[in-house]
C-alpha positions as CSV (number, residue, x, y, z in Angstrom):
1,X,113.5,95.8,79.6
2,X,110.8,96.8,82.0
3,X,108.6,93.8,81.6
4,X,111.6,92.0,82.2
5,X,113.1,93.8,85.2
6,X,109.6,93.2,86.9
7,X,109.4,89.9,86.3
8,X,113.2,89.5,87.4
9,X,112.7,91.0,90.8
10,X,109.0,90.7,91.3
11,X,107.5,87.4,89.6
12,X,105.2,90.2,87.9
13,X,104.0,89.0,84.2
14,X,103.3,92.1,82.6
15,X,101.6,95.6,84.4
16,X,98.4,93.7,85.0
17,X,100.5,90.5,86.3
18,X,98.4,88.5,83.2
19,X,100.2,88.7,80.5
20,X,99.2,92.3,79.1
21,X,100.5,92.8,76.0
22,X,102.0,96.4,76.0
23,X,102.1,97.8,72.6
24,X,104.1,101.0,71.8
25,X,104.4,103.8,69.1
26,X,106.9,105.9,67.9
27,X,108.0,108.7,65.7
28,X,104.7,110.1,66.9
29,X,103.7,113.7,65.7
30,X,106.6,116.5,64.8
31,X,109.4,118.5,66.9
32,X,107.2,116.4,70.0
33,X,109.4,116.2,72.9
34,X,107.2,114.4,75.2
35,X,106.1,110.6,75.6
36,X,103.2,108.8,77.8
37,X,100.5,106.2,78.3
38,X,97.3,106.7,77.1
39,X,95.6,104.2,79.1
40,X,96.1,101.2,77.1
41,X,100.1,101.6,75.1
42,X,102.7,103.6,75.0
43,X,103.9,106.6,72.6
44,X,106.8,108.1,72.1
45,X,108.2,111.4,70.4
46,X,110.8,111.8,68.5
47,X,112.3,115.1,70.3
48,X,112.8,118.5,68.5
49,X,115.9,119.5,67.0
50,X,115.4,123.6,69.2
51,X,114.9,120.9,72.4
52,X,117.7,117.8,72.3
53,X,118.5,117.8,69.1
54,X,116.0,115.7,67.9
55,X,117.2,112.3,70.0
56,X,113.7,110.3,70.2
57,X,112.4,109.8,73.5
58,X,113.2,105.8,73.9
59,X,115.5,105.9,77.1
60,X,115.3,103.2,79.7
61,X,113.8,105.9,82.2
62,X,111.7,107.0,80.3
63,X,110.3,103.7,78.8
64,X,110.7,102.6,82.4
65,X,109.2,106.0,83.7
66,X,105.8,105.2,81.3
67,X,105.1,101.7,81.7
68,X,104.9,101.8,85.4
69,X,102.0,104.1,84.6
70,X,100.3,101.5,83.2
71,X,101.4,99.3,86.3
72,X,99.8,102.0,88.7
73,X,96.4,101.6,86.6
74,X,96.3,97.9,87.5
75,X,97.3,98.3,90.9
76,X,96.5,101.2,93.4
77,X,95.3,103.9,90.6
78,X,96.5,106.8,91.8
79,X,94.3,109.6,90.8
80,X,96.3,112.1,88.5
81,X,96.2,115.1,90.7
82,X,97.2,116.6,93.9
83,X,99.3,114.3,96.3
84,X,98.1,111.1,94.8
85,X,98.9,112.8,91.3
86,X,102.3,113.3,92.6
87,X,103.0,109.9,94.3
88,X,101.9,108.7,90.2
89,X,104.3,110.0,89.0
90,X,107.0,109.6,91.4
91,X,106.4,105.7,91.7
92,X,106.9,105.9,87.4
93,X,110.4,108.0,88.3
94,X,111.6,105.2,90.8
95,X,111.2,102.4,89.0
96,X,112.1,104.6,85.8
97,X,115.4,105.1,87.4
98,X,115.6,101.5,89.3
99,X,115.1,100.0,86.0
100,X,118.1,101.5,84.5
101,X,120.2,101.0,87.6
102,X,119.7,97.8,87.2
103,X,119.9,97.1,83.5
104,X,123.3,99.5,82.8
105,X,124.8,100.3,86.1
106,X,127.5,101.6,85.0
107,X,126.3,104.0,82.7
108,X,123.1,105.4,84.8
109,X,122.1,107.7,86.8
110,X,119.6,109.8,89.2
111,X,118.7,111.7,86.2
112,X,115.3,111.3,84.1
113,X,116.4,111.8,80.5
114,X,120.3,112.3,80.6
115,X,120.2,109.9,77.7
116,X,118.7,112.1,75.4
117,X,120.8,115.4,76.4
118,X,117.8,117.1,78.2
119,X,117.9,116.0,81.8
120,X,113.9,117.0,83.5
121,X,114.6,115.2,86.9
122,X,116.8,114.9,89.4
123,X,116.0,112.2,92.5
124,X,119.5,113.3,93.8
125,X,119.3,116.6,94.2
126,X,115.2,118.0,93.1
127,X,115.9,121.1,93.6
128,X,118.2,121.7,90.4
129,X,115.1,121.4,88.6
130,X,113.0,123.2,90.7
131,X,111.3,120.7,92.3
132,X,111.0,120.2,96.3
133,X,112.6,117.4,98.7
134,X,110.9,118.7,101.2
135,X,107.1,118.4,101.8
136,X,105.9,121.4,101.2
137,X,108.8,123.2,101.2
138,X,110.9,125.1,98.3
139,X,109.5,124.7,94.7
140,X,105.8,123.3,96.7
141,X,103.3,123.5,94.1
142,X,100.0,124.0,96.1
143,X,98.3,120.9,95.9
144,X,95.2,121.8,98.6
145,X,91.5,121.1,98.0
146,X,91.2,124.7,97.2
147,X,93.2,123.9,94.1
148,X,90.8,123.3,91.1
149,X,93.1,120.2,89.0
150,X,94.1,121.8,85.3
151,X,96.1,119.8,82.7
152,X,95.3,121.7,80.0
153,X,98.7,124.1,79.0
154,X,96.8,125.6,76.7
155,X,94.0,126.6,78.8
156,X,94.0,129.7,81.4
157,X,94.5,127.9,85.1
158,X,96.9,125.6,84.0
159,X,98.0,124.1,87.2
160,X,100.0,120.4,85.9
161,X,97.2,119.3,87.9
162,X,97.9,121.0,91.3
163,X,101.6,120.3,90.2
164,X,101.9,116.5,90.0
165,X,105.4,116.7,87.8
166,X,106.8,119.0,90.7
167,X,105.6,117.8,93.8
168,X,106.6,114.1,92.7
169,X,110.4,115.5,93.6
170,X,109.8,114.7,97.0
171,X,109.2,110.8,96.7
172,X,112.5,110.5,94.5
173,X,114.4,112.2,97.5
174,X,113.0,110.0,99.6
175,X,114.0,106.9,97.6
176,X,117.1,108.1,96.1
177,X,118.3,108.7,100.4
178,X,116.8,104.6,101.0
179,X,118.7,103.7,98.4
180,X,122.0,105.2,98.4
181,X,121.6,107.4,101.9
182,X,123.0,110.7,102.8
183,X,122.9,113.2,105.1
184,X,121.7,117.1,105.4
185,X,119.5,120.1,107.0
186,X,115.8,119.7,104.9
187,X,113.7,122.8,104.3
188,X,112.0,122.5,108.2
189,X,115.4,122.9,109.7
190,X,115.7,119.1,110.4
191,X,119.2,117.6,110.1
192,X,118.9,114.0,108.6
193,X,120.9,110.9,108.4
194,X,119.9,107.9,106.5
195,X,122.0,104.7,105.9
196,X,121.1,103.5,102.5
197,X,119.4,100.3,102.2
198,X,120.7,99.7,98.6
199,X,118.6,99.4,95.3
200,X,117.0,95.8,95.7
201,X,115.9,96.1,99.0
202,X,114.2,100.0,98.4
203,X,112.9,98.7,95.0
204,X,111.3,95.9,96.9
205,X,109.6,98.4,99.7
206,X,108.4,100.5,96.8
207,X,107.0,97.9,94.7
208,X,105.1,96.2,97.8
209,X,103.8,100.1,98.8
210,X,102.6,100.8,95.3
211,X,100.8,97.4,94.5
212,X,99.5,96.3,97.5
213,X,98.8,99.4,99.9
214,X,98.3,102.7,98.0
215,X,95.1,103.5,96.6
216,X,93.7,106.1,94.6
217,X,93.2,108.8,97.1
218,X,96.7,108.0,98.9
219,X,98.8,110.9,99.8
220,X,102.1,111.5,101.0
221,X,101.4,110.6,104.6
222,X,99.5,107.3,102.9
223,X,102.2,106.5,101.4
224,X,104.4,107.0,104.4
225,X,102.4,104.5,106.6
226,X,102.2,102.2,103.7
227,X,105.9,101.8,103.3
228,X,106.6,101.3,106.9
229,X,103.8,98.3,106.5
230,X,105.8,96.9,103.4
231,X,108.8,97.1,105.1
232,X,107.6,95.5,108.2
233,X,106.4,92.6,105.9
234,X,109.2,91.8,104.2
235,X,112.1,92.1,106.3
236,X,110.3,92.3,110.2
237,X,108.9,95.1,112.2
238,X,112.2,95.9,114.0
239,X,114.8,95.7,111.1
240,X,116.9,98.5,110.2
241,X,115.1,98.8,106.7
242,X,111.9,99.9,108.7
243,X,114.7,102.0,110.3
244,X,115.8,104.0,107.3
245,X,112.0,104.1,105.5
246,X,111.5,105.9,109.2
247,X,114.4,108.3,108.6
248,X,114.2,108.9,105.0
249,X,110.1,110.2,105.4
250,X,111.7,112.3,108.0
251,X,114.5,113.7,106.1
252,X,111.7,114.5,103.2
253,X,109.6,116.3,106.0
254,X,106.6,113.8,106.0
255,X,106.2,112.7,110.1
256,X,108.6,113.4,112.3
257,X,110.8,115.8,112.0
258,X,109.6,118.1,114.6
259,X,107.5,118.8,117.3
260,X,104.3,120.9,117.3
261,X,106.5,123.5,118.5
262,X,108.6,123.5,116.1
263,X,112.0,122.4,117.9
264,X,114.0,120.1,116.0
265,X,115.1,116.6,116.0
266,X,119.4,116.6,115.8
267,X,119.7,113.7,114.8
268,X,117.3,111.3,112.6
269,X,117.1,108.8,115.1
270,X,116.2,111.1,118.5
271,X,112.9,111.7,118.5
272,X,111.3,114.2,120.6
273,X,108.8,111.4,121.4
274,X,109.8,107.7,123.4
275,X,107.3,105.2,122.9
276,X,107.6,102.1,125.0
277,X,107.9,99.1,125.2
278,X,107.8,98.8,121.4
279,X,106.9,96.5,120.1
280,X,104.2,96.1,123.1
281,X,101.6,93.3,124.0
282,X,98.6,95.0,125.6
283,X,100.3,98.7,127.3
284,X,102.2,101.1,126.0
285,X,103.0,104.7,127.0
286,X,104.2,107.9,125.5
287,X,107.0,110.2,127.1
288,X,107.2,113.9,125.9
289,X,107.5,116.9,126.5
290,X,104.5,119.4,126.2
291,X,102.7,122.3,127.7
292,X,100.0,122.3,130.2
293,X,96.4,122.1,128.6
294,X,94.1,119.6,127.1
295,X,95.3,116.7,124.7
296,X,94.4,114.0,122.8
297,X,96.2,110.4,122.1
298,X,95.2,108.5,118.7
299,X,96.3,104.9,117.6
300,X,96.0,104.6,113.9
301,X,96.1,101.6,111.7
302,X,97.7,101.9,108.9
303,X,94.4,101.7,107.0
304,X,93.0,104.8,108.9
305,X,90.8,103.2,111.4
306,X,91.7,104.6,114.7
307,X,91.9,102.0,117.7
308,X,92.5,104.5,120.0
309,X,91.1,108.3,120.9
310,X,91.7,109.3,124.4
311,X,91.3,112.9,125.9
312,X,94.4,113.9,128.9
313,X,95.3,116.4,130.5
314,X,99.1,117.8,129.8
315,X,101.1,119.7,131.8
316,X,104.3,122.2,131.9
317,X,107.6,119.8,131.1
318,X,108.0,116.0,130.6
319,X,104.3,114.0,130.3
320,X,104.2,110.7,130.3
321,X,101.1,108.8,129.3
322,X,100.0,105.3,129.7
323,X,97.4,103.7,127.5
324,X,95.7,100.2,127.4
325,X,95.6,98.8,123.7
326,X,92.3,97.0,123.0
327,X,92.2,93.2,122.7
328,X,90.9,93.4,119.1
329,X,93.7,95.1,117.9
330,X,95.3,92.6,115.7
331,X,99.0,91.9,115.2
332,X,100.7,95.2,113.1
333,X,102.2,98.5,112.7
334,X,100.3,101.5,113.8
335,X,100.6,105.1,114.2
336,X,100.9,107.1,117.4
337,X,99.5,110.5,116.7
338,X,99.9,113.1,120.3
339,X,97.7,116.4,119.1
340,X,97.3,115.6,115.6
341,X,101.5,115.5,115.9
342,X,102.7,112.2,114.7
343,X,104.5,110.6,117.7
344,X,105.9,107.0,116.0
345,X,105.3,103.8,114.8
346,X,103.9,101.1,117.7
347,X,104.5,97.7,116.9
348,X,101.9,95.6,118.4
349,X,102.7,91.8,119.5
């Protein structure tokens, strides 16, 4: 089912897009409640009888939830731990759950596992199983460079690997909004509203992030920018899917959301920042309102290479600041960043 789901909607042959021949086990060990990739196929448990009554572990998600693993190998190879360890395993929830959409529709849900009576996930609503939809807010496992990766449960410092199964919640919030939308106060005070794009269309935005943008170091604001990229390149840089990838980041509390001091957005498309004209040829400017002092204006590909860095001068109440955009800047969505605050996408002609 999920060879054939991504060769329905993607043209994909296989997770290497050659024809890998995925081979998977089952019945593997006793009372094991658990199933994964090892690199190279796929095992599965068959459950305890203490756990879920001893219902092996061959759901659609989770079969779904696995062999995207394998699919993130070939593709971006996210390393297993911190943010990029948490985007792993939240791209192997998405399409876990968007294979299942799509293969019972009637009879699925946001849940990872329902199927075998022991529910683990929830893209709908994270939180029930104590995991955030809100960058590092409620349930945050701490995912810093001061956290030393442990996978090992039986070793002291186990960690999930700076919490890669629990941080992954807020990617699944963030799809499960594009998909279906919804609207709500996140954990930074920031009331959201997103219009959901439907389950092709995200699926489509997620596939394009994960296999031809992410890479092994991504993290959450990576995959942020990346998305916005995708969804500029398959349905234009001013459609309302760029739209509601834009609001649903915001809603999860990655970008936007709210100024550097802290006032809040009230609705997910007012932003405390106007950029203009957008998309713009070879001028743009910023209008905000800051505090008097010194500042600094980046433009940011989407790649990390930073077109712009220009030093001004702010003062008490509205600023509004003019820049020039280099003639080597080619064609493409960048990043706006006022004080290390993210400002908003420019669009440039």
């Amino acid at each position: 089912m999920t060879v054939d789901y991504y060769y329905t909607k993607f043209n994909r042959k296989s997770i290497d897009n050659n024809n890998f021949a995925i081979k998977s086990y089952v019945h593997y060990s006793t009372n094991y409640f658990n199933a994964f990739w090892d690199g190279s196929r796929m095992t599965y448990g068959d459950g305890s009888a203490s756990t879920n009554g001893g219902l092996p572990l061959t759901a659609i998600d989770v079969c779904g939830h696995e062999i995207t693993h394998g699919m993130t190998s070939k593709t971006a190879n996210l390393a297993y731990q911190r943010e990029s360890g948490a985007l792993n395993e939240g791209f192997s929830d998405v399409f876990g759950n968007s294979i299942e959409l799509w293969a019972r529709p009637t009879q699925a849900s946001w849940k990872l596992g329902e199927d075998f009576n022991y529910p683990i996930r929830d893209m709908s609503n994270p939180n029930a199983y104590k995991q955030p939809d809100t960058y590092k807010g409620t349930y945050w496992k701490d995912a810093s460079s001061s956290c030393t990766p442990q996978g090992n449960p039986n070793l002291p410092g186990y960690n999930d690997y700076c919490g890669v199964h629990t941080n992954s919640g807020v990617l699944n919030f963030w799809y499960y909004l594009l998909v279906s939308g919804g609207s709500g106060t996140n954990d930074n005070s920031f009331a959201y509203n997103v219009s959901g794009i439907g389950l092709d269309k995200a699926g489509a935005i997620a596939y394009r992030t994960l296999t031809s943008y992410l890479t092994s170091s991504s993290t959450y604001a990576n995959a942020r920018t990346s998305s916005l990229q995708a969804a500029a390149d398959l349905y234009g840089t001013g459609s309302n899917e760029v739209t509601q990838v834009t609001n649903a980041w915001n809603a999860v509390g990655v970008g936007g959301g709210t100024s550097s001091a802290g006032r809040v957005a009230t609705e997910s498309n007012t932003s405390l920042y106007t950029i203009s004209p957008n998309p713009a040829t070879d001028r743009f400017t910023v209008l905000f309102e800051g505090k008097a002092g010194k500042g600094v204006v980046e433009v940011v590909s989407l790649t990390g290479k930073r077109e712009i860095s220009e030093k001004v001068e702010l003062t008490d109440g509205m600023n509004k600041l003019g820049l020039q955009l280099p003639s080597t800047m080619l064609p493409g969505v960048y990043v706006v960043v006022v004080n290390g605050q993210k400002a908003g996408n420019l669009i440039k002609k």
